[in-house]
C-alpha positions, 0 to 999 in steps of 0.5 A: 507323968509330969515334965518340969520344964525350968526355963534358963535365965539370961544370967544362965545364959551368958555364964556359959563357957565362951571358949565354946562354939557357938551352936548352929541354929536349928535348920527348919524341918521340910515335909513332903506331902504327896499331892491329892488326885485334885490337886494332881488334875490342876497340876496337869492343866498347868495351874502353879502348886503357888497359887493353890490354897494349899503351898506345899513346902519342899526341897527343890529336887524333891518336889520337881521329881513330885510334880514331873511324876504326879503330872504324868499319872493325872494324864495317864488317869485323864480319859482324853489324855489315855485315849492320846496315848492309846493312839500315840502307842498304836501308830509308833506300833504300825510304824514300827511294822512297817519298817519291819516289812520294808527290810524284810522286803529289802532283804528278799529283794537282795537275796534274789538278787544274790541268787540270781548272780550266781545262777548267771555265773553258775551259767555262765561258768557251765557255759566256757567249761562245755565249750572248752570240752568241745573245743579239745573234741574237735581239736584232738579230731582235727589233729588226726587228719595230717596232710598227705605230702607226697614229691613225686619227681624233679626234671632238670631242664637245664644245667650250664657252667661258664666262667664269670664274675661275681659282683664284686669282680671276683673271677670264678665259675657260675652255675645256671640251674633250670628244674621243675618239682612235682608235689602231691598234696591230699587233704583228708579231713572230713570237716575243715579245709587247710590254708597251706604255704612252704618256705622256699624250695632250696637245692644245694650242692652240700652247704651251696645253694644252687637253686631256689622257688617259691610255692604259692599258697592255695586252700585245699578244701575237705577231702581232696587233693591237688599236684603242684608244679614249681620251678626251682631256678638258680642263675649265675651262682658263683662257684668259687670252685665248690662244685670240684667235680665238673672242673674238667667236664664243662664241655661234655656236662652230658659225664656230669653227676652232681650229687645235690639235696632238695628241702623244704618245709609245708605248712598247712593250717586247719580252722575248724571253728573260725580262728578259736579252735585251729589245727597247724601242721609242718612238714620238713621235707629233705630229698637226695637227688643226683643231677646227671648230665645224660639225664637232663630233660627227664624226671628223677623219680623222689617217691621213695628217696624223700625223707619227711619228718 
C-alpha cells in the first residue's frame, strides 16, 4: 500500500492558529540494552561503560541499578570470585556455630549453676527444719524434768523486842530476828545440769517484813541433789506497833506466838544444747510458820505447811 506523504510549507506553517500553544518538543526516546557476558567481565574489572565501543545509552537510575546487578553476577560467574564467596559463605557459616555453641555453653554453665543454688538452699532449708525438730525433741524432754524443791524446817536462833528509834527519830519498838531455813534441792534430768538462784527469803509478819537472806547460786549437775542452809536475819526492824501481840509480853517472849509467812521464788535454768535450746523453771514458794517463844532454838517442821506453785 502507498503512503503519500505531503510535506508542509512554510506559508502552512506560520498560518496556524496563534492563540494555540506551542507544541513541546519530542523528548528522545532512551533504550536500555541489557549488556553482554563481555561486556559484563570488563565491568566487573572496573573498565568505565564510557570508554567501551559501544556507549549504552540509558536513564541514570536504570543503568545504575544495570550495571550494580550485572557486576554482581560477572563475579558470582567468575571462577575465582565464586571460590571467594564459597570461602566468605563457609566461614560466616563456623562463626555462626561457634556463637551457637558459646550459648549453648553459657546456658549449660548458668543452668547448673541454678541447680546447684538451689540443691544448696534445699540443703540448707532441710538443714534448720531437722534441727529445729531436734531442738523441740529436746526442749519438750527437758521440760519433763522439774527441779524437786523440798523446805524442809526453819530454826529461830533469836527473837528480841526493845524500844528504840528508827532513823528518822521516831520512837517505837524494834525486832531483831535470827533464823535458819533447811532446803532440799534435787535434779533429776539425766541429761543437762541446771544453774539455780532465788530471789530473797522474806519472813513477814502479815505485810511486815521482819526478816530477809539471801541464797547463793550454785550448779546442780544431772541426777543429784544438795540440802541448802540460809540464814534469814532481821536487825532493828522498827514496829510501830504492828506487831500487837507482844506489846505486853517483851519480858517473857518464852508466851510469844508470832504468826508469820515465809516466800520466796527459785529458779532454776537447764542449757541442754549450749544457750540455743534451754530449759527455765520457777518455783514460787509460800510457807506458814508460827515463831513461839518456847520453841526458840528448835526446828519448825515445813515439809507439809509449804504451799509450791
Amino acid at each position: 500500500m502507498a503512503v503519500t506523504m505531503h510535506a508542509k510549507s512554510d506559508s502552512e506553517v506560520t498560518s496556524l492558529d496563534p492563540s494555540s500553544p506551542p507544541r513541546s518538543p519530542r523528548r528522545p526516546l532512551y533504550y536500555v540494552q541489557s549488556p553482554s557476558q563481555h561486556d559484563a567481565e570488563k565491568m566487573s574489572y572496573g573498565s568505565s561503560p564510557l570508554g567501551s565501543p559501544n556507549h549504552y545509552h540509558c536513564s541514570p537510575i536504570h543503568h545504575s541499578r544495570e550495571s550494580s546487578t550485572s557486576r554482581f553476577s560477572a563475579s558470582i560467574k567468575n571462577p575465582k570470585h565464586a571460590t571467594a564467596w564459597k570461602k566468605i559463605h563457609r566461614d560466616l557459616e563456623l562463626r555462626a556455630a561457634a556463637d551457637a555453641e558459646d550459648d549453648d555453653e553459657d546456658d549449660g554453665f548458668y543452668s547448673a549453676g541454678n541447680r546447684r543454688v538451689r540443691l544448696y538452699l534445699c540443703l540448707a532449708l532441710a538443714f534448720v527444719l531437722l534441727f529445729t525438730v531436734f531442738s523441740l525433741i529436746l526442749w519438750g524432754a527437758g521440760r519433763s524434768y522439774k527441779p524437786k524443791i523440798t523446805v524442809k524446817d526453819v530454826v529461830f536462833r533469836s527473837f528480841n523486842i526493845q524500844a528504840g528509834m528508827d532513823q528518822t527519830g521516831v520512837p517505837t519498838d524494834m525486832l531483831s530476828l535470827n533464823s535458819t531455813i533447811k532446803i532440799s534441792y534435787r535434779n533429776p534430768a539425766t541429761f543437762f545440769g541446771v544453774h539455780v538462784s532465788s530471789t530473797p527469803v522474806e519472813l513477814y509478819y502479815y505485810q511486815l517484813k521482819v526478816a530477809s537472806g539471801q541464797m547463793k547460786e550454785f550448779y546442780q549437775s544431772r541426777k543429784s541433789q544438795r540440802t541448802i542452809v540460809m540464814v534469814v536475819l532481821g536487825h532493828q526492824v522498827p514496829l510501830y506497833g504492828g506487831v500487837s501481840v507482844v506489846g505486853g509480853a517483851k519480858d517473857h517472849l518464852e508466851k510469844v506466838a508470832v504468826p508469820m509467812n515465809l516466800t520466796f521464788v527459785m529458779r532454776s535454768r537447764g542449757y541442754i544444747l549450749g544457750k540455743l535450746v534451754k530449759v527455765k523453771f520457777l518455783k514460787s514458794i509460800r510457807c506458814p510458820v508460827i515463831l513461839r517463844g518456847d520453841r526458840l532454838s528448835k526446828p519448825h517442821k515445813l515439809v507439809d505447811s509449804c504451799i509450791y506453785k
